[in-house]
N, C-alpha and C positions, 0 to 999 in steps of 0.2 A: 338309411333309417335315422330319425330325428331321435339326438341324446341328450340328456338333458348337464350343462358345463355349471358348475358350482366353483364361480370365484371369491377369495379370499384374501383381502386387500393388505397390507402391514403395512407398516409406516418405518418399522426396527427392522437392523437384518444384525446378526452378532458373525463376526471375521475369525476364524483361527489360521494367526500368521503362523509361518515358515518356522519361524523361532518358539513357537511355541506360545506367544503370547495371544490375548483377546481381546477385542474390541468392538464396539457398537458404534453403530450411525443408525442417524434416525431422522427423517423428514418430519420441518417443524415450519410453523407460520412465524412471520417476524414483525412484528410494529404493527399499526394503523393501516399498514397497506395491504397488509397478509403476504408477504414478501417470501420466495420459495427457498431455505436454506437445510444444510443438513449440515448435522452435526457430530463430531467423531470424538468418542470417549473413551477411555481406559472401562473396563466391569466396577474397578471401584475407583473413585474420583474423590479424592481429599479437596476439602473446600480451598485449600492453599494452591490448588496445582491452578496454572495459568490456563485461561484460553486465549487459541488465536483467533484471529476474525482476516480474513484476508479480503482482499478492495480489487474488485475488479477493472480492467480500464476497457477505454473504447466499449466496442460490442461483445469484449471476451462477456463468459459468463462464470458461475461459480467455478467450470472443472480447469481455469489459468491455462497459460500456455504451453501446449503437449501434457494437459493433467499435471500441472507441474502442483495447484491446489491440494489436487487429489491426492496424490502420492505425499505433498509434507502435514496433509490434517493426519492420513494415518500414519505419518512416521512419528508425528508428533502425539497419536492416539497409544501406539506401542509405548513412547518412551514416558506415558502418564501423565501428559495433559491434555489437554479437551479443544478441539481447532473448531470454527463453524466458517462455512463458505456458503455464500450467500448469492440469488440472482437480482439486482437491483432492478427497477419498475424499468422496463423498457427492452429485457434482456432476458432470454434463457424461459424459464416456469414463474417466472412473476407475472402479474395480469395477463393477457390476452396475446398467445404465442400469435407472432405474426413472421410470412415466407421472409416479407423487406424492412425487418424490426432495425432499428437504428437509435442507438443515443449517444447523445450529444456528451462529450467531454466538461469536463470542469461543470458540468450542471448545478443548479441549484436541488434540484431532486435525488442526482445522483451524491451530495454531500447527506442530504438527510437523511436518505436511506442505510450509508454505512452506519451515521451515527445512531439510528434506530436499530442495526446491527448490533455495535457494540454494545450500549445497554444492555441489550437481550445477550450479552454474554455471558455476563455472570455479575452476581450481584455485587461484588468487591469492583469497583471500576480498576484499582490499580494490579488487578489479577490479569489483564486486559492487553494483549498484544495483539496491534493493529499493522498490517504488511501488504504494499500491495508496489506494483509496478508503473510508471509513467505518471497517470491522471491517477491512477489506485492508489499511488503514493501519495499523491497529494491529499484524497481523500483518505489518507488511513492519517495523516497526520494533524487534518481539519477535526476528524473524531478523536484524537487524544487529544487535542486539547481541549474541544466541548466535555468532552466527560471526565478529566483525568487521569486516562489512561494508564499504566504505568510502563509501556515503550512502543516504539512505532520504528517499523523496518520500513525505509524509503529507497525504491529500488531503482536506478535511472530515471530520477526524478530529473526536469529541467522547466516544470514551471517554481518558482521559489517563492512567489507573490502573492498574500491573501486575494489580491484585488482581482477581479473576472470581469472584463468586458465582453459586454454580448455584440456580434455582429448585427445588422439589419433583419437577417433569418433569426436572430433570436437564441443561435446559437455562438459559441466561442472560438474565434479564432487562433489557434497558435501563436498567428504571427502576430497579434494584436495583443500577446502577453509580453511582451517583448523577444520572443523566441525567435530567431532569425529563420529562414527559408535557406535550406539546402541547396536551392540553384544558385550557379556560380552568376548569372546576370544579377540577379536580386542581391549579391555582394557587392555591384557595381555601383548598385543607385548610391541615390547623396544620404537618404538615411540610414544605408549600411555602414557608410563611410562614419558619420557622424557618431554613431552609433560605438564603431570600432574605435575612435579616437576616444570617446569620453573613457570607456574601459580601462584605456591605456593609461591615459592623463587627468582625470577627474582625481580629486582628493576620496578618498575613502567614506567618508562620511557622507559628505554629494552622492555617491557613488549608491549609497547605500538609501538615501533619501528617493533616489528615485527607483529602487526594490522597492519598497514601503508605497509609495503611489505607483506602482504596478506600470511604467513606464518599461524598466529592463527587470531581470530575474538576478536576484541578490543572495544568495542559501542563507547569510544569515537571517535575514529577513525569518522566513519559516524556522529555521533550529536554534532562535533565540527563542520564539515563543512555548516549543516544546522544552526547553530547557526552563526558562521561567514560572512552567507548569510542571517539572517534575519530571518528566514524560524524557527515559532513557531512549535517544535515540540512535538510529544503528542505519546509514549510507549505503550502500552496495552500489557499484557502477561500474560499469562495463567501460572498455577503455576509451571511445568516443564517448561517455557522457561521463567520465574523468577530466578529460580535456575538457569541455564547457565549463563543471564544475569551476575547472583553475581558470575557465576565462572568464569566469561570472566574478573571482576572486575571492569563490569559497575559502580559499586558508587564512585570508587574513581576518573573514567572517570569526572561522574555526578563534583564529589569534584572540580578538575581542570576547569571546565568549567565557574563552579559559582564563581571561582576567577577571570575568563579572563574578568567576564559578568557584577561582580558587584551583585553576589547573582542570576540572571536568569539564571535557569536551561530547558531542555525538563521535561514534565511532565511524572512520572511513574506510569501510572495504574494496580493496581494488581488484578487479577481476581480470585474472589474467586473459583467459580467453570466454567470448561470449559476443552477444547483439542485444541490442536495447530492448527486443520486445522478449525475451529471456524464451526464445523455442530453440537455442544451442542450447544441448544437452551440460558442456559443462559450466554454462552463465546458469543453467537450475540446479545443477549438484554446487555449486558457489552459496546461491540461494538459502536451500535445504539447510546444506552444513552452518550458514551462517547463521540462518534463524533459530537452529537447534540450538547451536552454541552460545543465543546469548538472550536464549530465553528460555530453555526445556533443561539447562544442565542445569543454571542457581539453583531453582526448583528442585534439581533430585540431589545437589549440595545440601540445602537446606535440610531436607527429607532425611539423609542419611545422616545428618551432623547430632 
């Protein structure tokens, strides 16, 4: 027998945690593009409390690796501020869900869109915590500094270079950011070589000139510009992209910077156990604790003081 189904669409759902506490998410359009993002609140949200925005990479989409999104917007929704996770054009509920959907790293599109992200976060830019893993770090540190932001967690980051070269397909190669290739042949060639000698033997400054032309990967490079912008930033790295870090010659980056600052450096988290693409459960509780710790407690300092 034919019945007649009466559906009723929301956009809100309200959470009551374990602890006793509330929270809403709510599906919301982002920017120019109508970009698919949802957002997770405390019931009352003081104009002071921060939001985060988290930066997808590769084809992940807003819910991060093993939900690792999911699980810190609402941890960060319990502890009173407001996270949005977002699916960038080419990815997840943004435009036209496609079986073999694919985008391309370091994009041009995929920069605009976080930064069309953070905007839409909240109207203080420096309220504004930007966090994302690999290419999402990159891109969460390209939006603090277009907008101000006020800190940006860069997660096993290891391109360090504003500069993007596109391949012939139009897309960005790794290797062509100065990133080396993992196979032990491709350490063999004479640009590997040359490569590993300038590292070693290059003056610092050289060293650092060709960071800046997008030649090899320099961290000062990128966390001089978040620092000259204000923009509190926060490392995390797993113990392989520790090591790049010190072979890229991040500390002496680090060194130069605490001279310019007056001793204020970004912070270096070192993970004890974890993988670059943070799906080991304890590279995400690293994560978690580390973004709460130096973004959701000043906030409830402040709050309580």
């Amino acid at each position: 027998r034919d019945c007649a189904v009466e559906f009723t669409p929301t956009t809100s759902v309200t959470h009551q945690a374990t602890d006793g506490s509330t929270f809403t998410e709510h599906i919301e359009s982002i920017g120019a593009h109508g970009l698919f993002g949802i957002r997770s609140t405390p019931v009352e949200t003081p104009d002071s409390a921060p939001t985060l925005v988290f930066c997808a990479t590769a084809n992940d989409t807003r819910t991060g690796p093993a939900r690792l999104w999911v699980e810190l917007a609402r941890e960060a929704a319990r502890s009173g501020a407001s996270a949005l996770r977002f699916d960038r054009r080419g990815t997840g509920e943004s435009e036209v869900v496609r079986a073999d959907e694919h985008t391309p790293i370091y994009s041009p599109e995929s920069a605009d869109d976080v930064v069309a992200a953070a905007l839409a976060a909240h109207a203080d830019p420096r309220r504004v915590v930007l966090a994302g893993i690999c290419s999402g770090s990159w891109n969460a540190a390209h939006a603090a500094t277009e907008i101000g932001a006020g800190a940006a967690v860069m997660v096993n980051a290891i391109a360090w270079s504003w500069k993007r070269k596109k391949s012939t397909q139009g897309e960005i190669d790794p290797a062509d950011l100065g990133i080396p290739r993992s196979d032990p042949a491709w350490q063999k060639t004479p640009r590997a070589r040359i490569k590993n000698a300038l590292q070693r033997h290059l003056p610092y400054r050289a060293w650092r000139l060709l960071g800046v032309r997008g030649v090899t990967q320099v961290p000062e490079v990128i966390l001089r510009s978040l620092a000259d912008n204000d923009v509190d930033a926060t490392v995390i790295l797993a113990q392989a992209d520790h090591r790049w870090f010190v072979d890229q010659r991040g500390p002496e980056g680090l060194e130069r910077i605490a001279r310019r600052r007056g001793g204020a450096v970004p912070s270096i988290v070192s993970a004890p156990v974890g993988d670059h693409s943070a799906y080991h459960a304890d590279m995400r509780r690293t994560i978690i604790s580390s973004v709460l710790a130096r973004t959701i407690e000043p906030h409830r300092q402040q709050v309580t003081a």
